[in-house]
PLY file of the C-alpha trace (Angstrom):
ply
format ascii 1.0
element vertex 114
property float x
property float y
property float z
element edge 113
property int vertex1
property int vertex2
end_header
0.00 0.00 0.00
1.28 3.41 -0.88
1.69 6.08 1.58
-0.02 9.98 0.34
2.80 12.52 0.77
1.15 15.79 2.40
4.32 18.39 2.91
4.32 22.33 3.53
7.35 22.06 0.87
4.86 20.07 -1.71
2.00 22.48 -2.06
-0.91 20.85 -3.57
-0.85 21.49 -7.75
-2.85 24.20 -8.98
-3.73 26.30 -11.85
-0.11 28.74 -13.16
0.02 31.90 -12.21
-1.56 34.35 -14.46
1.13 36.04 -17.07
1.07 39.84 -17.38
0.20 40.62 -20.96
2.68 38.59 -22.62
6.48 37.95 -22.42
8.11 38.94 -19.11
12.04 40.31 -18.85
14.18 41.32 -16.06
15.16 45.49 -15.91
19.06 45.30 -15.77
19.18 48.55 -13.86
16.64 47.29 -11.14
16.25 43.70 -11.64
12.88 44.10 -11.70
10.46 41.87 -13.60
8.28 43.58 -16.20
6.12 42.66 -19.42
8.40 42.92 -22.61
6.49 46.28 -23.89
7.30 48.49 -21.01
11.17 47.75 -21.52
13.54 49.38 -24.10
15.49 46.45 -25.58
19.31 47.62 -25.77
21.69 45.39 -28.09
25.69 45.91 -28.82
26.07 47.78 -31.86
28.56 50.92 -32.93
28.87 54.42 -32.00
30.02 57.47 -33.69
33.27 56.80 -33.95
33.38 53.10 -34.81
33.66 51.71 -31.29
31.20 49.02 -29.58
28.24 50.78 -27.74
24.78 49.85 -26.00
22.19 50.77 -28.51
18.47 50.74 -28.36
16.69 48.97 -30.48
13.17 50.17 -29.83
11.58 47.77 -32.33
13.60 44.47 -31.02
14.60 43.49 -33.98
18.00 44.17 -34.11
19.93 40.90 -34.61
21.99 39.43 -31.89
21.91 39.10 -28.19
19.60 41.47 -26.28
19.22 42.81 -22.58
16.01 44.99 -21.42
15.68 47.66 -19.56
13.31 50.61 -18.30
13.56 53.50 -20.51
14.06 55.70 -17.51
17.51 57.70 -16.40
17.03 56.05 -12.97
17.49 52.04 -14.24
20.03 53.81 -16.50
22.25 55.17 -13.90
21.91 51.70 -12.46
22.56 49.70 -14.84
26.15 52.04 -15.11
26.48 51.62 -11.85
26.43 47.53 -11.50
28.03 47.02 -15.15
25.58 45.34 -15.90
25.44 45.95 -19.64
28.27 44.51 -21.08
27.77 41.53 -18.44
23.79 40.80 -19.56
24.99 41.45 -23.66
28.02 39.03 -22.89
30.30 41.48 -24.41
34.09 40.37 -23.74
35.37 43.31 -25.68
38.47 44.01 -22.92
40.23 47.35 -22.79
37.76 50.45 -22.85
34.10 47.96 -23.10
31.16 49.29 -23.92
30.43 52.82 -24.48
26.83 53.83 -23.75
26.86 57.42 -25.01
24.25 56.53 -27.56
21.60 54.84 -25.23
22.05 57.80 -22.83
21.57 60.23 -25.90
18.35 58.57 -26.82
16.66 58.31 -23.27
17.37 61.72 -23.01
15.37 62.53 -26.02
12.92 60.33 -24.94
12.70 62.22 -21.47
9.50 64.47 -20.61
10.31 68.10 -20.25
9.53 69.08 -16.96
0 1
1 2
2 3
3 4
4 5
5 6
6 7
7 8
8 9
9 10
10 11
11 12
12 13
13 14
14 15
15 16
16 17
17 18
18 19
19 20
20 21
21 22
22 23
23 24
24 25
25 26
26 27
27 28
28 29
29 30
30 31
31 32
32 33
33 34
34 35
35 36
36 37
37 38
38 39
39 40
40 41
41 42
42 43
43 44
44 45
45 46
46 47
47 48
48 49
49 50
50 51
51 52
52 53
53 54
54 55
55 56
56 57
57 58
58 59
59 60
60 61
61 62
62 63
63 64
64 65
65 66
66 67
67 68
68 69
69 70
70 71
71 72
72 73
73 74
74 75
75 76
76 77
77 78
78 79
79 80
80 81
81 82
82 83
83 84
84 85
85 86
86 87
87 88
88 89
89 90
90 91
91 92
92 93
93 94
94 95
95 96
96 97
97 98
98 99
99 100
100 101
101 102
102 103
103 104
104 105
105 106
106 107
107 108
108 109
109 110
110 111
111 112
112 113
């Protein structure tokens, strides 16, 4: 005869949790979880001057690896902060990294005059 299992550990199975209009991604300033169309979608491309840079790529399509992020200065100056670009974008570029001039140009332009 089989013994029933009943554990605090092993709650009982029930329906998913409910997904929040769509595909959810992880801010890499604040780590927080969010649906895929409130983040800006940053990839490595080039800036002005030839060199590797974060770049937005507000349509996600841009090809390659991608990391997310909310198109506000605050999870910008995070994201600075931690690194955490050229870690999420797996860029082993060495010497100067990743320049993020042009993602900090366009959330500027994107910012609501106050």
């Amino acid at each position: 005869m089989a013994r029933e299992h009943f554990s605090a550990a092993c709650p009982e199975p029930s329906a998913p949790p409910a997904r929040p209009g769509g595909p959810v991604r992880t801010c890499v300033g604040c780590r927080e979880r969010a649906a895929r169309a409130e983040l800006l979608r940053v990839t490595v491309g080039s800036d002005a001057h030839g060199h590797p840079a974060v770049v937005p790529d507000p349509l996600g399509t841009a090809p390659g690896r991608g990391a997310h992020l909310h198109p506000t200065s605050e999870c910008y100056e995070l994201a600075m902060r931690r690194r955490a670009f050229a870690r999420a974008l797996r860029h082993t570029g060495g010497g100067a990294g990743l320049a993020s001039a042009p993602l900090g140009e366009y959330l500027d332009s994107r910012a609501e005059p106050t």
